[in-house]
C-alpha positions in Angstrom: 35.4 224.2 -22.9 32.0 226.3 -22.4 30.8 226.0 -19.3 27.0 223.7 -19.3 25.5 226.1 -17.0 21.5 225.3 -17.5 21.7 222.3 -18.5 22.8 219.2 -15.9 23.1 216.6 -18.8 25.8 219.1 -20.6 27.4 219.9 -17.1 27.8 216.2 -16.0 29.1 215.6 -19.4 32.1 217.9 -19.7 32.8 217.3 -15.9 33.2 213.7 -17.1 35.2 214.7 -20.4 37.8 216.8 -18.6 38.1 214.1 -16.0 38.9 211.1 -18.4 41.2 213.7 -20.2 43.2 213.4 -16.7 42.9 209.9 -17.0 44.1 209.3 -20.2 47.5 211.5 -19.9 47.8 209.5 -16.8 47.7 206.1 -17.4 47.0 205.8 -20.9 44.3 204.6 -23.1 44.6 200.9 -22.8 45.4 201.2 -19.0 42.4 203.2 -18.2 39.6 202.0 -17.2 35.9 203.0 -16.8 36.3 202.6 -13.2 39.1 205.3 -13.2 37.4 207.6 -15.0 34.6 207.3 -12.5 36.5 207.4 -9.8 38.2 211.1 -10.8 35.2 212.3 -11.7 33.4 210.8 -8.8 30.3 209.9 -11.0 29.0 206.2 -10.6 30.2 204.1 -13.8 26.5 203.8 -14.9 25.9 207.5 -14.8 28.3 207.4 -17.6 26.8 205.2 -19.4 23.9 206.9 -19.9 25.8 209.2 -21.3 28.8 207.6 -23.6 28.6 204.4 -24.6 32.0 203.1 -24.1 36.1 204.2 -23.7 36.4 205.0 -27.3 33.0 207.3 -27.0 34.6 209.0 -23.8 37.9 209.2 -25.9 36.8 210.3 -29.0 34.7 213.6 -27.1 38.0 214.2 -25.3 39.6 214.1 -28.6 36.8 216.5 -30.0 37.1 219.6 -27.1 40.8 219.2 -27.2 40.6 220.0 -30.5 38.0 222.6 -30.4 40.3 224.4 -27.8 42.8 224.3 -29.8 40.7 225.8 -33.0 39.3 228.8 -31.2 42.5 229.6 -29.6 44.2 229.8 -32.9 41.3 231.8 -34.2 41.8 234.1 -31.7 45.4 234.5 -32.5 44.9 235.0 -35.5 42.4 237.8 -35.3 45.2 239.9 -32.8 46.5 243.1 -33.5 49.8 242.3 -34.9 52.3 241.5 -38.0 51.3 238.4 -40.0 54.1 236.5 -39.6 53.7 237.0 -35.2 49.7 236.1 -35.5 50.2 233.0 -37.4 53.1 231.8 -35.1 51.3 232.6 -32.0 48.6 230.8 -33.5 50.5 227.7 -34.1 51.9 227.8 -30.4 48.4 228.2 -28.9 46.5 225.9 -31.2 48.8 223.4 -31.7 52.6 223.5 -30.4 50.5 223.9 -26.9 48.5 220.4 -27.5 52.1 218.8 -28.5 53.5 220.2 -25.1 50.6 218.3 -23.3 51.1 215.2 -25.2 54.8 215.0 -25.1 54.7 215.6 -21.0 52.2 212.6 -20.6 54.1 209.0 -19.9 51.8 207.7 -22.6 52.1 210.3 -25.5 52.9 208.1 -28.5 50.4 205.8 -27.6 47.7 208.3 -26.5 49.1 209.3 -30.5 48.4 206.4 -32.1 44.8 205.7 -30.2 43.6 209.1 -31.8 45.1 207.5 -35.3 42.3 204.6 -35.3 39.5 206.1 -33.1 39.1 209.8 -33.7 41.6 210.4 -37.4 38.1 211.9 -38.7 38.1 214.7 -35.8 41.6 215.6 -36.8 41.2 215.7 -40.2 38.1 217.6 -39.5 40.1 220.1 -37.3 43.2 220.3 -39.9 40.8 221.3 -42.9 39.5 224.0 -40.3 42.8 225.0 -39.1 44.3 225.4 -42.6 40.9 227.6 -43.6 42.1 230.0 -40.7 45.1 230.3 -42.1 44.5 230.6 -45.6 42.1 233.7 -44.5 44.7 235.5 -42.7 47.0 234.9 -45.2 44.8 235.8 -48.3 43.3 239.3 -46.4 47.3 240.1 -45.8 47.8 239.9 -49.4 44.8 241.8 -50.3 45.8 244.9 -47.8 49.4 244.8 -49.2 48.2 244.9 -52.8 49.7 241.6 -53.5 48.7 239.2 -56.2 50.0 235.3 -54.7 48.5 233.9 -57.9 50.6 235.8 -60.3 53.8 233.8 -58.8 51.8 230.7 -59.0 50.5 230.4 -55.0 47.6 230.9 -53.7 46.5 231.3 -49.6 45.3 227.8 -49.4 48.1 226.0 -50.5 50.6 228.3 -48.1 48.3 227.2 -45.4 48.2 223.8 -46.9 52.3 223.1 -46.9 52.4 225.4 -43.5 50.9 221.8 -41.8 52.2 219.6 -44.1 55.4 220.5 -43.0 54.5 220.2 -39.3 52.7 216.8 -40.3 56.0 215.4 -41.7 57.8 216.5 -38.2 55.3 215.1 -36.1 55.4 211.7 -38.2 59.5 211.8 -37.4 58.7 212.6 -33.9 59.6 216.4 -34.0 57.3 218.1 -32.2 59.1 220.4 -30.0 61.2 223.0 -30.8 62.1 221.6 -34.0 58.8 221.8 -35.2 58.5 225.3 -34.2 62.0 225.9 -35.9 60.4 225.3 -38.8 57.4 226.7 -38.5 59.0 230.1 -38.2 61.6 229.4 -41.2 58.5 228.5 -43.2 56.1 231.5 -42.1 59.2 233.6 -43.4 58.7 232.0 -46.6 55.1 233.4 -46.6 56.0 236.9 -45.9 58.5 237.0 -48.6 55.7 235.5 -50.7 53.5 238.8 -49.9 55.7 241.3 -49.8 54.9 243.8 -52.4 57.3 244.2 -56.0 
């Protein structure tokens, strides 16, 4: 998360955001409590107030830099100096197989799961789209530098991109996050480079 170095409001508000993230993991959702989060953050309960409005709020902004991290340290991945098929893996492990690890380790993971399902489902369909528009980019400049046509097999970048986190979607809804999830992901990013590799 970027550091809120002029500003008080902005510093006070990530302090409190990376604090209630430790709560959450902790204790879960509907066992935490405003107090708790005050208490880690060791802000008074109506300092936070002032500055999210409830648990949700607090939840959804944790949700929301979580998620961020997870974009720009995919992007960043992606951009690397190496074969396709390595950049889009590592990217997956840093931008999401990561955020699995960290959810999987907490007591309260499935529930923590289903929380972000009815409060924050916009920010993570929000961060998919963005995800999937990474990887349709790296994917279709590949193509262009190895002279390949997708569409002349009937594919395109986006919809390799698009059944790239389907795929992991469908895992995750069967509870297969770990290594089977990455398993796949490499099985299914060989797909792609057979897809581009030239006639």
């Amino acid at each position: 998360m970027k550091e809120a170095k002029d500003n008080p409001e902005d510093a006070r508000r990530t302090r409190i955001i990376e604090g209630a993230r430790s709560v959450f993991l902790a204790y879960g959702y509907s066992r935490a409590t405003m107090d708790d989060i005050a208490r880690a953050v060791e802000i008074s309960r109506p300092a936070i107030y002032l500055l999210f409005r409830n648990k949700a709020d607090i939840f959804r902004a944790v949700t929301r830099a979580m998620l961020e991290q997870s974009h720009q340290a995919a992007r960043e991945a992606l951009q690397e100096d190496l074969r396709l098929g390595e950049r889009l893996f590592e990217a997956l492990d840093r931008g999401l197989f990561r955020l699995f690890r960290l959810i999987e380790e907490s007591p309260h993971g499935e529930e923590l799961v289903d929380v972000n399902h009815n409060i924050a489902s916009d920010l993570v369909a929000d961060w998919r789209t963005s995800m999937v528009a990474g990887f349709a980019d790296a994917i279709r400049e590949e193509a262009r530098s190895r002279g390949v046509r997708l569409e002349d097999n009937g594919l395109s970048a986006e919809a390799l991109a698009e059944m790239l986190f389907d795929i992991l979607e469908g895992l995750k809804a069967h509870g297969l996050c770990g290594t089977q999830a990455a398993q796949s992901a490499r099985q299914f990013i060989t797909l792609i480079e057979l897809a581009l590799a030239p006639r």
